[in-house]
Structure formats: structure tokens, C-alpha cells
N, C-alpha and C positions, 0 to 999 in steps of 0.2 A: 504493500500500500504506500501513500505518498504521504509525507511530512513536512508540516510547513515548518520549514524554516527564518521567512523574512516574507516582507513583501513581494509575491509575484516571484521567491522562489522554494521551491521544494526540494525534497530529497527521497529515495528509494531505495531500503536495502535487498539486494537480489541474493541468489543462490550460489554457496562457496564456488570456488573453480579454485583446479590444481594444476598449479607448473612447478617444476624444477623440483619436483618432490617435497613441496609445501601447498600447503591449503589455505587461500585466503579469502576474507569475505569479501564480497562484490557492493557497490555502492554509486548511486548515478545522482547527477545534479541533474533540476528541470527548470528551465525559466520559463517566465510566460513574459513574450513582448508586447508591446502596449499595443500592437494590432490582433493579438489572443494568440501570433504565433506560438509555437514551441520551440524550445530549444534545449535540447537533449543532448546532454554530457554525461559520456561513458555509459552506454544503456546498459542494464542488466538483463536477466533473460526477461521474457513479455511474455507474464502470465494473465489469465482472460481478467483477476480482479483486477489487477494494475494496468490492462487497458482501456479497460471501463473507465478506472479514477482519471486516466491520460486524458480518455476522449471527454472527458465534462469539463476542462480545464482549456479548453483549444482544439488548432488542429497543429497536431507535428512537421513542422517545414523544417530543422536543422536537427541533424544527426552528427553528434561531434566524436571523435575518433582522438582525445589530449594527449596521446604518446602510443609507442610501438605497442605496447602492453595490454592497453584498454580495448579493443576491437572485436572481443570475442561475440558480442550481440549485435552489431553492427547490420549484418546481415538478414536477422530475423527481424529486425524492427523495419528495415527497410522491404523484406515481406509483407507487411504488416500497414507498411504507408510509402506505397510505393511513390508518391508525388515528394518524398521528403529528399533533401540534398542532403550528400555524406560530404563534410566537410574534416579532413583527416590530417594528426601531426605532419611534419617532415618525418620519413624515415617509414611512414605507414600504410604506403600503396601498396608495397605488396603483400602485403597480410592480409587485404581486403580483394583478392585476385577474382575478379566475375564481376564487381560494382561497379559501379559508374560512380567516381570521384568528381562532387563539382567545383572542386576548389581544397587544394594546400594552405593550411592555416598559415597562415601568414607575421609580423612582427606586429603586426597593427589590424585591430579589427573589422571583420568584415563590411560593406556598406547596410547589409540588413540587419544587424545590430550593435552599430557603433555608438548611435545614441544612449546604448543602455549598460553594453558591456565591452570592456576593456579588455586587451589581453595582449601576452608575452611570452615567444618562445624561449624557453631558458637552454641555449647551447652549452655546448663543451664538454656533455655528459658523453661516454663509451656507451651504457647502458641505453638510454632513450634519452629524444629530446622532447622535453613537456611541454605543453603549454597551458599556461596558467591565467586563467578569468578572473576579470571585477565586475562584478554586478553591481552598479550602481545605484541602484533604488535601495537594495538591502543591506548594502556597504559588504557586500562578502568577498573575499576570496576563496576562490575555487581550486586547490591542487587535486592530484590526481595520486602520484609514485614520490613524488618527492617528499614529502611529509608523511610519515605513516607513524601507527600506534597500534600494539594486540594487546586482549587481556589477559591478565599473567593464566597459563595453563593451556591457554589457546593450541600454540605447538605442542604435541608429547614428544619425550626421549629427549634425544640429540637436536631434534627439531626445537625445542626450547631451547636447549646450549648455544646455539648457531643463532637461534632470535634474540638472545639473551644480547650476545657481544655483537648485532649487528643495532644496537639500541631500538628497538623494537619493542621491547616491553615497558619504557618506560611510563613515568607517572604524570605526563603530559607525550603529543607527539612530539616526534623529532624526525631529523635524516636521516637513513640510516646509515649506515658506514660503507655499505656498498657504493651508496652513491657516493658518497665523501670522495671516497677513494679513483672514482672513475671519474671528477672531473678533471680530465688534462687539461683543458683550457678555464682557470680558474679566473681570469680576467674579465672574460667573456660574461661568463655566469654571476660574477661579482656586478657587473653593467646592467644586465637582466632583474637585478634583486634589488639594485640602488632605484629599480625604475616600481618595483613593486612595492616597496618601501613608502614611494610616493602617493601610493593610494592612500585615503581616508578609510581604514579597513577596519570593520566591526568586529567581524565575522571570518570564519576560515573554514570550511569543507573542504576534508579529503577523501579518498577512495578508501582506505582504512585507517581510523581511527577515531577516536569522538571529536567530535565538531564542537569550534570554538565561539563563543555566545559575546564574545566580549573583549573589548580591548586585543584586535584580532594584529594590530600593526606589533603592538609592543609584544607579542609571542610570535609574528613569524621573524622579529631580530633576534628573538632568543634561537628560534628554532636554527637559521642559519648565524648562529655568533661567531661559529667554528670558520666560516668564510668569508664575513668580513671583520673580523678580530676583534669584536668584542667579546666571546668567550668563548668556552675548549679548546 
């Protein structure tokens, strides 16, 4: 089902998915633009109750695709409304092989919702390059992979040990260290963050972990301190 989050936007937690031999939860951003469009970040799977809640809420014109990662529904939503544009990271065409791509997200946001939301690709990462939304009505920020948080027992075995030290369980989200470690261009990404910095931010959604309700600017400096050296 859908949660309201802010003004004009929601949230959806969908059904785990496994890669790399971890299990994590799935979680999608929904905005509604001031024409009743949609705009669907990281869909989860599309089951009939959370069509239903979709379709009272709008019609779905944008299907976002924020990193190599997020893509696995992409396809069944677009099943599902076939009139909707897949708008998809850098790096994510081909994981979406059969679709009709109507546009690579770009440094700057698109014309059909630039009035409302903001957004930045954050380069220099190995792993994926993200891009990250401001929704301006509800002052949020929207991550995706770059910010994550489980709760303690989530992983078993070794899979906790490995969440453990990859900072992943801690007592607010954080990055986790995979990323840390794979950005080779940390200049780049430093330029990216000084821009998101800039937003008036309340609020912070990510794809895993709890969502921030408040004073959402002063916890993504904490979040990345380690990168621009105010801490770890």
C-alpha cells in the first residue's frame, strides 16, 4: 500500500529481492505532479492492491530507473501502463534490454518536472551512478543505494558480519563502505553533494532504511562527513 509521506508525495514498501547473496527490502518513491501526473521512483513489484491505490492518485506518465540497481520492476509497470516513459540512470540501458528508453536522466531535471523536482547525478562511483531527487513541495530528498540502513538481525550468519562492517546496521542510515570505497573520483562526487547540500531539505527517502522526518540537510552532512571532512 502507499504512504504518505509529504505533500503530493508517497512511499511503497514492495517484496524483498536477492542479489549477491543478500536479501534486501525493496522501496519506491511516488510523486504526484501538479497536473495529477505520476512519477514513479524505483517501482516495486505491482500488486493488484497497490494498483488500485496508484490508479486513485493519477495517471503514471514517468517511470524512473535512479541507478544500475533499481530496475528490476521497470518492466512490469511498464506492462501495466504502457503510455508511461522509462526515464533511466547513466549506466542502465542495458539492464532494461526490450524497452523503449525515452530519455537518460540527465545533470538537470527533466522539462516535465523541473518545476517541482530537482535532481543530480552523483558520479565517480565503480559500483553505480545514482541519481538523486528534491521534491520541492515536500522538501525531501530522495536517495536510492547511496544511503542505506537494516535492522539489527535482518542479515543471518556471516551475512550480519559482512552488514555489520559494511555500516549497515547502524543507528541512523549511513554509506556504506562499499560505496566509500569505490568512489575513484572523489572530487566529482564531492561537487555533486556540495550541490545537494544546497537544497532546503526536510526530509530524506531511501530504498533501504527509515526515512528521515526532519532536519533532513543536517543528517545527509552527517551521512556523507567521511567525504567532505567533517567526520570519519
Amino acid at each position: 500500500m502507499l504512504t504518505p509521506f509529504g505533500p503530493e508525495i508517497w512511499t511503497a514498501d514492495g517484496v524483498p529481492v536477492a542479489t549477491g547473496g543478500f536479501r534486501y527490502p525493496t522501496r519506491m518513491t511516488l510523486i504526484r505532479l501538479s497536473g495529477k501526473d505520476l512519477f514513479v521512483c524505483s517501482p516495486v513489484r505491482l500488486s493488484e492492491s497497490l494498483r488500485r491505490a496508484v490508479d486513485a492518485l493519477g495517471e503514471v506518465r514517468y517511470l524512473i530507473a535512479p541507478n544500475s540497481l533499481h530496475h528490476l520492476f521497470v518492466a512490469e509497470w511498464t506492462r501495466a501502463y504502457p503510455a508511461a516513459e522509462i526515464h533511466a540512470a547513466p549506466g542502465t540501458r542495458s539492464k532494461l534490454k526490450g524497452l523503449v528508453i525515452a530519455a537518460e536522466l540527465e545533470d538537470r531535471p527533466h522539462p516535465a518536472w523541473r518545476d517541482e523536482i530537482d535532481q543530480i547525478v552523483v558520479p565517480g562511483n565503480a559500483i553505480t551512478r545514482e541519481v538523486v531527487f528534491f521534491h520541492r513541495p515536500s522538501r525531501t530528498v530522495v536517495f536510492t543505494d547511496l544511503i542505506q540502513q537494516f535492522p539489527a538481525g535482518w542479515f543471518p550468519g556471516w551475512r550480519g558480519v559482512v552488514a555489520k562492517w559494511d555500516l549497515m546496521l547502524g543507528s541512523e542510515p549511513s554509506v556504506p563502505r562499499k560505496f566509500r570505497f569505490t568512489f575513484f573520483d572523489r572530487r566529482a562526487a564531492r561537487a555533486s553533494l556540495q550541490r545537494i547540500l544546497a537544497w532546503p531539505a526536510d526530509r530524506v527517502l531511501m530504498a533501504h532504511g527509515t526515512p528521515v522526518q526532519r532536519d533532513g540537510q543536517a543528517f545527509v552532512r552527517r551521512a556523507f562527513g567521511w567525504l567532505i571532512g567533517t567526520n570519519r
